[in-house]
C-alpha positions as CSV (number, residue, x, y, z in Angstrom):
1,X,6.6,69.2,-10.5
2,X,7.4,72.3,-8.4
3,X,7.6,70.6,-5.0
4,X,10.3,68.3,-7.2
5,X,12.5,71.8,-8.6
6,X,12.1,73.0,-4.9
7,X,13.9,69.4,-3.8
8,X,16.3,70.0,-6.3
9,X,17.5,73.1,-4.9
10,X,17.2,72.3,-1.0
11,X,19.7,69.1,-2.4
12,X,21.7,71.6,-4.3
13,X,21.9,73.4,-0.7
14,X,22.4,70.2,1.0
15,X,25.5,69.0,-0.9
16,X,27.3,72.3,-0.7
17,X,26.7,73.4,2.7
18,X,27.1,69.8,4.4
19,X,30.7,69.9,3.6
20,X,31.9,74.0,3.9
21,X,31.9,74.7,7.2
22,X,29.6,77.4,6.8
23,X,26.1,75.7,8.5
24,X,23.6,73.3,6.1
25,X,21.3,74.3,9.4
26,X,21.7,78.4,8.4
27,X,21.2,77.9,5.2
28,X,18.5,75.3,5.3
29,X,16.2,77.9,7.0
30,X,17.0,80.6,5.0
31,X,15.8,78.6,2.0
32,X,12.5,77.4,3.8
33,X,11.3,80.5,4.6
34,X,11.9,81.5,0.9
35,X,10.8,78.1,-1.3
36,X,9.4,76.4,1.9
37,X,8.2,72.6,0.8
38,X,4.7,71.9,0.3
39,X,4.9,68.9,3.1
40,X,3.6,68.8,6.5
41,X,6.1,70.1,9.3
42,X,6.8,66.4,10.5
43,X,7.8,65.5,6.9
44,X,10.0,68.4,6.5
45,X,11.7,68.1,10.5
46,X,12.7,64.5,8.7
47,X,13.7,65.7,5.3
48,X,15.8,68.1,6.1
49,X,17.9,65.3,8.2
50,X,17.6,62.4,6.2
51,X,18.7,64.3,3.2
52,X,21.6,64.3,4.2
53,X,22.1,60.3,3.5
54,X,22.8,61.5,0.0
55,X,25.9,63.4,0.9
56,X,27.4,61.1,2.9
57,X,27.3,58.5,0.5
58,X,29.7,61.3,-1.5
59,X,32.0,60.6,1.3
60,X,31.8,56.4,1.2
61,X,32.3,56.5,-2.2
62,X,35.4,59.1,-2.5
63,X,37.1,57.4,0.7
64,X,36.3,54.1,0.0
65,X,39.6,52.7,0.3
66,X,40.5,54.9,3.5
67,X,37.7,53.5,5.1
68,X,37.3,50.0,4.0
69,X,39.2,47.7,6.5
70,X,39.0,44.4,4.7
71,X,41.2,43.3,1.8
72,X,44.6,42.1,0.8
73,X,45.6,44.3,-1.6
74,X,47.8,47.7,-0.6
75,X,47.3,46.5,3.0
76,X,49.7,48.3,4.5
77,X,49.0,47.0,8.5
78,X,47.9,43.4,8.3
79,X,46.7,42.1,11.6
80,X,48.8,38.9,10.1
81,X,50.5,37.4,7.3
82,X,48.1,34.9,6.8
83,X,44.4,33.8,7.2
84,X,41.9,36.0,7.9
85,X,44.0,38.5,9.6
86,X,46.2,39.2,6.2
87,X,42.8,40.5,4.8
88,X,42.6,42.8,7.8
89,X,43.5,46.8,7.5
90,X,44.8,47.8,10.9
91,X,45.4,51.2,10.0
92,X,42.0,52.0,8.7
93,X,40.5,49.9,12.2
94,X,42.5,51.8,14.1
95,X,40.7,55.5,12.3
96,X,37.4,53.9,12.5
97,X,37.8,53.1,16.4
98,X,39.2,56.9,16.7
99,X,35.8,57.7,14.8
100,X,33.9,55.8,17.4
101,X,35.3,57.4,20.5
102,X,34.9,60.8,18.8
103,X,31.1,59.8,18.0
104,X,30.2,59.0,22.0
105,X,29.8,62.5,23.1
106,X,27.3,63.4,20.3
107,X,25.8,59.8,20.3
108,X,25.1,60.4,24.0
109,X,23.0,63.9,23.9
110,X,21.7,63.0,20.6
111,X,20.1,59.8,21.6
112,X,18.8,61.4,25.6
113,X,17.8,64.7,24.4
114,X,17.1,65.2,20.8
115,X,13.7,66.0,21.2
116,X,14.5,68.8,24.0
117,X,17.5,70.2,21.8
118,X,15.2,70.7,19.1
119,X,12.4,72.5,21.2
120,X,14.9,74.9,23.1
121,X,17.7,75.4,20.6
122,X,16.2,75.5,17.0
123,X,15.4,78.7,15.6
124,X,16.9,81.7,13.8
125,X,18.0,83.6,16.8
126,X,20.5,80.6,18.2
127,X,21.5,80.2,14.6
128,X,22.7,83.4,13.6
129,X,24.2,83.8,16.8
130,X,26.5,80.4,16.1
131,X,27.0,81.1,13.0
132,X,28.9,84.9,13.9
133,X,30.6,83.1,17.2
134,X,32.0,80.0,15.0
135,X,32.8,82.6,12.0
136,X,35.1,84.6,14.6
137,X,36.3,81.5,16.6
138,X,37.8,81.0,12.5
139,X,39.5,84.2,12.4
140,X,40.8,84.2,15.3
141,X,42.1,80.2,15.4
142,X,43.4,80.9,11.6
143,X,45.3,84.0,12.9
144,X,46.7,82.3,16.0
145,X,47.3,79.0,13.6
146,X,49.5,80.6,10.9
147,X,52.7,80.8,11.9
148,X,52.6,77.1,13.4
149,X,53.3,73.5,12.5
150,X,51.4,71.0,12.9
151,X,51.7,68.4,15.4
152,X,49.8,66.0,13.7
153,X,49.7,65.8,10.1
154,X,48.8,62.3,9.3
155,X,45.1,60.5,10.5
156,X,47.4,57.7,11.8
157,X,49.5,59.4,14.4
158,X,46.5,61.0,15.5
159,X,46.0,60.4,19.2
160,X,42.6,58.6,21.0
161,X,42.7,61.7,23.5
162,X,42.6,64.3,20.4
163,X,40.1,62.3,18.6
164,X,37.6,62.6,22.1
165,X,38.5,66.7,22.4
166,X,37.2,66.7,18.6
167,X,34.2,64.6,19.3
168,X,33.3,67.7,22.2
169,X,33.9,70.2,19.8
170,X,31.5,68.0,17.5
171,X,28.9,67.6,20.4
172,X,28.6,71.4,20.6
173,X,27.2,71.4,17.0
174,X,25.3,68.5,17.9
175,X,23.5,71.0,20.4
176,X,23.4,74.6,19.0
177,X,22.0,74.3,15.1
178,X,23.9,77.4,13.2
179,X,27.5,75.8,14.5
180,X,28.4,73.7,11.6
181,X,29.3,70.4,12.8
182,X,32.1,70.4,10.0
183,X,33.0,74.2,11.0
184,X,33.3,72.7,14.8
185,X,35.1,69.6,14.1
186,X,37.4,71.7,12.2
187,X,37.8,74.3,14.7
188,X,38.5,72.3,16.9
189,X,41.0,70.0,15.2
190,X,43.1,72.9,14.7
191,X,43.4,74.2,17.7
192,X,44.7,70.8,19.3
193,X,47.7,70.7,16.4
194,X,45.8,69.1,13.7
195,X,47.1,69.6,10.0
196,X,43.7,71.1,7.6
197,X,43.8,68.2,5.2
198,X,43.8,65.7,8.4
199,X,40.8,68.2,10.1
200,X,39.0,67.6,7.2
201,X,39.3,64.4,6.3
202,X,38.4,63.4,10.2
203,X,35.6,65.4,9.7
204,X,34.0,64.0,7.0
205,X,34.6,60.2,8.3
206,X,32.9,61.3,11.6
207,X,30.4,62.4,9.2
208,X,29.1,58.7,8.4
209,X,28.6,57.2,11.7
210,X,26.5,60.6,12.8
211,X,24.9,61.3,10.0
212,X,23.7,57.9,9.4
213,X,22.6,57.2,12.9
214,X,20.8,61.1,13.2
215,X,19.2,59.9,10.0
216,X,17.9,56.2,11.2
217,X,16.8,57.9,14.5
218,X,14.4,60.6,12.4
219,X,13.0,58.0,10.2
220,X,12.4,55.7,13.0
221,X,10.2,58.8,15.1
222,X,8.5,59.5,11.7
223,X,8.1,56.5,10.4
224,X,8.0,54.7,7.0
225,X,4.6,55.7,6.2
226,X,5.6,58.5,2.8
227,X,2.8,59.5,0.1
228,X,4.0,59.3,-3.5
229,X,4.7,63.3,-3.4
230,X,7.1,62.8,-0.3
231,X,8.7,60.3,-1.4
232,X,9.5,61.4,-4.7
233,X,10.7,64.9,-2.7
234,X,13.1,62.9,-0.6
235,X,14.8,60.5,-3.3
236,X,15.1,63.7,-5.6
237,X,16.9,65.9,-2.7
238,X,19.4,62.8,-1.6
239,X,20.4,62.2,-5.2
240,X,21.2,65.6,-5.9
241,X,22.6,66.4,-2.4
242,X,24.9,63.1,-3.2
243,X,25.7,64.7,-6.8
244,X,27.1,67.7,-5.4
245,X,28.4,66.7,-2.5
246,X,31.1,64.9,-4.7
247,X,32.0,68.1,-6.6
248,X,32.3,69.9,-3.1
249,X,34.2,67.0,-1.3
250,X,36.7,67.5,-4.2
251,X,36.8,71.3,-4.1
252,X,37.2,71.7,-0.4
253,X,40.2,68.9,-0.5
254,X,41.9,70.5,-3.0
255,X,41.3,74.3,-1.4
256,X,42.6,73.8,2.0
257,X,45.6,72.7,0.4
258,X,46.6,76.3,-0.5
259,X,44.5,77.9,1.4
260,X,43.1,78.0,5.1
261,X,39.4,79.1,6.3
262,X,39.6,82.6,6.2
263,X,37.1,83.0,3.5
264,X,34.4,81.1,5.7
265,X,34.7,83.0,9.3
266,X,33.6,85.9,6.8
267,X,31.3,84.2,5.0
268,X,29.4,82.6,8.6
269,X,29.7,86.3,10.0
270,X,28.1,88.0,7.2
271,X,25.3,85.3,7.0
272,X,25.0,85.3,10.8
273,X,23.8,89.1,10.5
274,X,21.8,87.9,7.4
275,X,19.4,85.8,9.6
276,X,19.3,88.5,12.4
277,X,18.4,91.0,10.1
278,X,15.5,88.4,8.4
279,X,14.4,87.7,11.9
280,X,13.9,91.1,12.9
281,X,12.2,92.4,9.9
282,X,10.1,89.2,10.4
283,X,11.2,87.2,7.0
284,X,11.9,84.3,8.9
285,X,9.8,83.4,11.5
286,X,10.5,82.7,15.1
């Protein structure tokens, strides 16, 4: 029963820092150190992954009809006005094949070096020290972005070349856990003339193809072999990652509407020192 609360909360952790640009990874070993799962290290190097599935089906589920291409009605962009092609959504093929180009960088490391990135780049000293550059790199981009208009405002005139530039910015988080791959997408977005509502809502459908495939390649290493415990842990932490994830999707939509990011290059800076501070006093192990 406690290993189940202790899913609860890493899901509760999950849905809330998956979306924020302020690092799941941060946060994630933070909690570990402090309600660390009763699981074997290979269980949890999957878990904390493939928990993830749970919040990106918030994301299929509240975009749904931004990011299914098939179906007559309130098709805007037919491929034609009859047959199979009126049943086509050109717009929405056109964002998913902007989504694919952005994905190549990441897909590329990911799949070569995962392994590697994993041995050389994850621990609390590479983490904190992300999470205080990307917290800056958020001042400074918000500052330099407030006066401005955007260039692009709408996913739709969003150009193949900008889409790429915000898959490298995505790669870097793909690379150096503590970077936020939200918080870098975002970044990123921003400085090439992208609106926040458009940076965040490319963000989150670049979300599904990564997160997804990151997912499938962890379960494939580890394997499908789960004892009743583990699996029990992982349902429990994707359902409630997924439950929250919808209330954060929401909150974050409706926030950047009024607001920009401010609050979060703060919030990363402070929490970057945070995870120094733990390292050094050796809470959190190297």
């Amino acid at each position: 029963m406690i290993e189940i609360l202790k899913a609860i909360l890493f899901g509760i952790v999950e849905g809330i820092t998956e979306w924020l640009p302020i690092s799941s990874t941060g946060h994630m070993i933070l909690l570990n150190e402090i309600v660390s799962l009763n699981v074997s290290e290979e269980f949890y190097s999957m878990f904390e992954v493939v928990i993830q599935l749970g919040a990106i089906l918030a994301v299929v589920i509240l975009f749904w009809n931004q990011i299914w291409p098939f179906g007559k009605k309130n098709n805007r962009v037919p491929l034609s006005k009859t047959g199979f092609g009126a049943y086509l959504k050109m717009d929405i093929v056109r964002m998913w094949c902007k989504v694919i180009v952005a994905c190549v960088p990441a897909a590329i490391v990911g799949l070569l070096f995962d392994e590697k990135i994993d041995e050389l780049f994850y621990n609390h000293w590479v983490v904190s020290i992300t999470l205080i550059v990307f917290g800056v790199a958020f001042l400074l981009v918000e500052r330099w972005n407030k006066d401005r208009t955007p260039r692009i405002s709408h996913i739709d005139r969003l150009p193949y070349r900008t889409a790429m530039l915000i898959g490298v910015f995505q790669l870097i988080a793909a690379v150096f856990p503590g970077t936020s791959r939200s918080g870098a997408t975002i970044v990123g977005a921003l400085l090439l003339g992208v609106s926040r509502v458009v940076a965040a809502e490319f963000t989150f459908y670049l979300a599904i193809p990564v997160m997804f495939g990151a997912s499938l390649l962890k379960l494939v290493k580890h394997g499908f072999a789960f004892t009743g415990l583990e699996t029990a842990v992982l349902l429990v932490g994707m359902l409630v990652a997924f439950l929250v994830s919808v209330f954060v999707i929401r909150f974050l939509m409706d926030y950047i509407k009024k607001h920009d990011f401010t609050v979060f290059g703060w919030y990363r800076i402070v929490l970057g020192i945070l995870v120094i501070i733990c390292g050094l006093t050796g809470v959190i192990q190297v």
